[in-house]
N, C-alpha and C positions, 0 to 999 in steps of 0.2 A: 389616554389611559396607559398605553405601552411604554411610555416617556416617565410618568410617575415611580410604574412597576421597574422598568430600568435604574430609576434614582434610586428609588428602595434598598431593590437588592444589593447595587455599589455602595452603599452607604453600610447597608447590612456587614458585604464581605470586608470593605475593608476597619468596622468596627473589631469584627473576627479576628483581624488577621492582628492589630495593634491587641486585642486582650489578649493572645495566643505570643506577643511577644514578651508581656510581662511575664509569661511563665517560663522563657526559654533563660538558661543557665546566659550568665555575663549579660541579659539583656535588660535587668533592671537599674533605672535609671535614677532613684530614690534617692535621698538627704544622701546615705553613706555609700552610695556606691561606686564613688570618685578617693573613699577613704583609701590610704593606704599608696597611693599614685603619688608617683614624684611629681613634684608641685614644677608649674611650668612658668618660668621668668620672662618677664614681660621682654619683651622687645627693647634694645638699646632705641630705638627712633620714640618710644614712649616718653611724654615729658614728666618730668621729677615736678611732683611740688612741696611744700613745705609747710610744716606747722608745728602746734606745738600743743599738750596736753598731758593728761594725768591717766598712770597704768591701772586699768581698773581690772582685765584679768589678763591671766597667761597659764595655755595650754602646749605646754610643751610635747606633748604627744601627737597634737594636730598642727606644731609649727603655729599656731597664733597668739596673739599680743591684743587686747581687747585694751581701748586707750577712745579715755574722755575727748577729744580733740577740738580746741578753738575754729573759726571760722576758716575755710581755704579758700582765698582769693582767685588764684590760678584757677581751680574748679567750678566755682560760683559754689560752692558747699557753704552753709552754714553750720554753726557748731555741731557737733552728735559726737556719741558713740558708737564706736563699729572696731570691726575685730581687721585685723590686719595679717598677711603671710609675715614668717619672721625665721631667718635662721637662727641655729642650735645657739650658735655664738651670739648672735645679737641679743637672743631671749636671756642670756647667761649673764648679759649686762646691766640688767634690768630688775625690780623685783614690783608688787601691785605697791601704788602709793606713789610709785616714784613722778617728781616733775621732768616730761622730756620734751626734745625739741628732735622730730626727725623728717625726714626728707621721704617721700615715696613714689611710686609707680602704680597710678590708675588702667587696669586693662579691663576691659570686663567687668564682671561684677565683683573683680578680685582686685585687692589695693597690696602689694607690696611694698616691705620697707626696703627703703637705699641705705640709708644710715639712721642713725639712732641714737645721743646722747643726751644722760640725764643731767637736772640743770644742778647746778651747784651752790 
């Protein structure tokens, strides 16, 4: 019985202690609360892969490049869409529509672009 009422309470306090961290200033961890942060570039030991696909958005205010994308071999990925990092310049090259072929950087659950041109 001492053992349950033990479990309880730790389970109790530390429920306490994580809702007590969502109220503390800087400790909410939400969709946007990474906004605004210099975006972190993948590591040079990171391998580049390659593909190729059609610009379906681009937010330049959050640095991303939303692109239709063929299959990526290198990844075992099959085709999708998904939103990618993308510098000021890069996005500047580009507009929705366009056919591109670019190169990027898988880290996490963030894909950065290397390079980036559209086809011709």
């Amino acid at each position: 019985m001492k053992l349950t009422r033990f479990a309880v309470t730790g389970t109790l306090l530390a429920l306490s202690f994580f809702a007590r961290a969502e109220e503390m200033p800087g400790m909410n961890m939400g969709a946007d609360a990474m906004e605004g942060t210099p975006m972190k570039q993948p590591a040079a030991s990171t391998p580049v892969a390659s593909a190729s696909g059609t610009i379906k958005a681009i937010d330049s205010a959050r640095h991303k490049v939303t692109i239709a994308h063929g299959a990526v071999p290198a990844l075992q990925w099959p085709p999708m869409t998904m939103g990618f990092q993308a510098t000021e310049a890069q996005l500047a090259t580009v507009k929705v529509g366009d056919q591109v072929n670019f190169k990027f950087q898988q880290e996490g659950a963030a894909a950065t672009i290397v390079s980036i041109d559209v086809e011709k």
